[in-house]
N, C-alpha and C positions, 0 to 999 in steps of 0.2 A: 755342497750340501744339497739331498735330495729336495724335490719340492714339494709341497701339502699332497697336491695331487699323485705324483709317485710315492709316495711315502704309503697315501688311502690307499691306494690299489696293492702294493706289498701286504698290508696288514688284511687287507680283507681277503687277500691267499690264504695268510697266515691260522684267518680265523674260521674259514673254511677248513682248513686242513685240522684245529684246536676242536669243533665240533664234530669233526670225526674221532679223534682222540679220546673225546667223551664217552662217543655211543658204541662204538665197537668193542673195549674194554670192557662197557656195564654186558652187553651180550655175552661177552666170553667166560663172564663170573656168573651167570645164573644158577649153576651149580654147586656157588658157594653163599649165595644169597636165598635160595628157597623154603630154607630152616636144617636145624641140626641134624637130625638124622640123614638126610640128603647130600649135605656136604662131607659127613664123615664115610657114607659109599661113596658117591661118586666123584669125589675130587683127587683122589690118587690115580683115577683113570684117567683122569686130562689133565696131566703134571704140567706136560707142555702147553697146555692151552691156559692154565692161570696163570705160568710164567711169563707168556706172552703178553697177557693184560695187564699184567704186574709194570712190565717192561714199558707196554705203551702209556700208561698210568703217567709213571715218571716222566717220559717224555714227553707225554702233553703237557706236564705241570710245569717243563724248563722251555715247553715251547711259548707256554704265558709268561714266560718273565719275558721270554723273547722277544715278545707283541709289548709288552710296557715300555721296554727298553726302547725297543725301534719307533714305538708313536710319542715317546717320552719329545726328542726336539719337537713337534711337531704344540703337543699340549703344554707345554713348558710355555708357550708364548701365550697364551690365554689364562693359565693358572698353574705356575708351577709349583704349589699345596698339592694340587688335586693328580696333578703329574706322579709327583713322588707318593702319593695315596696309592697310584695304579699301581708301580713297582712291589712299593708292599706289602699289598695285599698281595700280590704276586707269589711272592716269596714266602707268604704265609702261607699259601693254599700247598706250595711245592711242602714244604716241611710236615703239614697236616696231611697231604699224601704219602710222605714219608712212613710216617708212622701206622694211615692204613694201608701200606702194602706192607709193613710187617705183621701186620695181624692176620693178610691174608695168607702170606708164605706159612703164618704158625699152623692156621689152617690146617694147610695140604701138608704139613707135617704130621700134623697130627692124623687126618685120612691116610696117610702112607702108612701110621705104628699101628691104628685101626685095621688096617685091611690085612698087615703081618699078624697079629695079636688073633686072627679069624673073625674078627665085629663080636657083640653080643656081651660087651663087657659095661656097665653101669658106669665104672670110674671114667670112662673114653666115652660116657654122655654126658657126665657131669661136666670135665672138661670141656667138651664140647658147647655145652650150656654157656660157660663162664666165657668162655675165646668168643665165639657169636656175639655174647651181647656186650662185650669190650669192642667190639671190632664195629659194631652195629650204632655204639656212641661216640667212636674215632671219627665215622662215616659220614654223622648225620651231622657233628661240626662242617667235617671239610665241605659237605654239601650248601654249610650257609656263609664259606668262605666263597666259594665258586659264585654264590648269588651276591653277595660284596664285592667281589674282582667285578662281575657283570653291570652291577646296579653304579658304581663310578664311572666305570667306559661310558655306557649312556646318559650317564648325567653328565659327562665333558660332551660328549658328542651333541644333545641335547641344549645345551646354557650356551654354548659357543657357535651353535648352527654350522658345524662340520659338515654336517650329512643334514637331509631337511629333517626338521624338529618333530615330523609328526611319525617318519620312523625313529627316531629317537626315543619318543615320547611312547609311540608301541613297545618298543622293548622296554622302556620302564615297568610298564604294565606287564608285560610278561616276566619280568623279575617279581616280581612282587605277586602273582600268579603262582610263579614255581616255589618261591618263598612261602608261602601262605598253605598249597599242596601237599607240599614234600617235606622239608626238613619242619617245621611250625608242629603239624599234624603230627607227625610222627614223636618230636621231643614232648605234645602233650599224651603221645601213648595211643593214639587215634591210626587206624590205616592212612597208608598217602594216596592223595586223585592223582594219577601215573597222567593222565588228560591233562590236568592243570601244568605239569610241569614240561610237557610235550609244545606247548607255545613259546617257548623260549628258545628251543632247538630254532622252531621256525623261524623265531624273528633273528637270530646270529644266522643263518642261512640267507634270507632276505638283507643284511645287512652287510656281509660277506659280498654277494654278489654287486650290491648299489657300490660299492666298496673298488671291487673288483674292475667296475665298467666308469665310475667317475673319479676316487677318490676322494680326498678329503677336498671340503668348499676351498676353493682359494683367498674366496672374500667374505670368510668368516666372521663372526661380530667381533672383532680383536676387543679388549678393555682400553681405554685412555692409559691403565694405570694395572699393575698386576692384580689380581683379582683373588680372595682366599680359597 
């Protein structure tokens, strides 16, 4: 069985490599995210490049079960509730990305019958209207599942003094930053602060690397007794 300390340094690979999975995906769809008229030109011109982020989507979302899985022995000795919490939610975020990367393939299907059809056809904006903002409230869930999966990791990492508690405690704060920015705002109908939720990248980066170069504490606050 690996040790606290190889175990930290694999997942803060893991999650190094999961923060890029995020960010280069949202780059490669900005052509289906900058409103309807936008993605019904130009997303049949880069078939291949949403398929791509479609692709990495997924794989980021089975690469976080992969990170639950693999710190699972690890937090299973301080709270194995909150252990099986990680997994979970894990699993939920994969499935809720499921669902929006079929919204987004309906998308570029639909920019592909647009682009044959010639454009300029009202029923292929109406469509487009209804796909958008189905796909826009798929989105804005999985977004507060990602800040769920995020806000447990740091609260074990944090309660248990894995990592020191006051990056711990930063990334709390930055959860709850991107929380508050992004999906909050938005489900009340408000633009999102793209700033506020840009602290979060940072602190999974910063946590990654402490990660990377120590691992997990060895002399963690273990409990006497399992903890909920």
């Amino acid at each position: 069985m690996r040790s606290a300390k190889s175990t930290g340094r694999i997942i803060g690979v893991l999650l190094l490599l999961q923060l890029a999975g995020l960010t280069v995906p949202f780059i490669l769809m900005l052509p289906l995210t900058r409103g309807t008229s936008e993605f019904l030109t130009n997303a049949a011109g880069i078939s291949f490049q949403i398929k791509l982020a479609v692709f990495l989507l997924f794989a980021n979302c089975a690469l976080t079960i992969g990170i639950s899985i693999a710190a699972f022995p690890v937090f299973r000795q301080y709270s194995h509730s909150m252990a099986l919490l990680l997994v979970a939610v894990s699993v939920i975020m994969f499935s809720l990305q499921a669902a929006d990367n079929a919204h987004l393939l309906s998308m570029l299907s639909l920019s592909r019958q647009y682009a044959q059809a010639g454009g300029r056809d009202e029923l292929f904006q109406t469509l487009a209207a209804v796909l958008g903002a189905n796909r826009r409230w798929v989105h804005f869930n999985e977004l507060v599942v990602i800040d769920a999966w995020m806000f447990v990791l740091y609260s074990l990492l944090c309660r248990f003094a894995l990592v020191p508690r006051a990056l711990a405690a930063f990334g709390l704060v930055t959860v709850v930053l991107h929380f508050t920015g992004i999906p909050l705002l938005l489900f009340l109908g408000y633009r999102s602060v793209t700033l506020m939720g840009a602290t979060m990248g940072l602190s999974q980066m910063v946590l990654a690397l402490w990660l990377m170069a120590r691992g997990f504490a060895e002399t963690a606050s273990k409990p006497g007794a399992e903890l909920l």
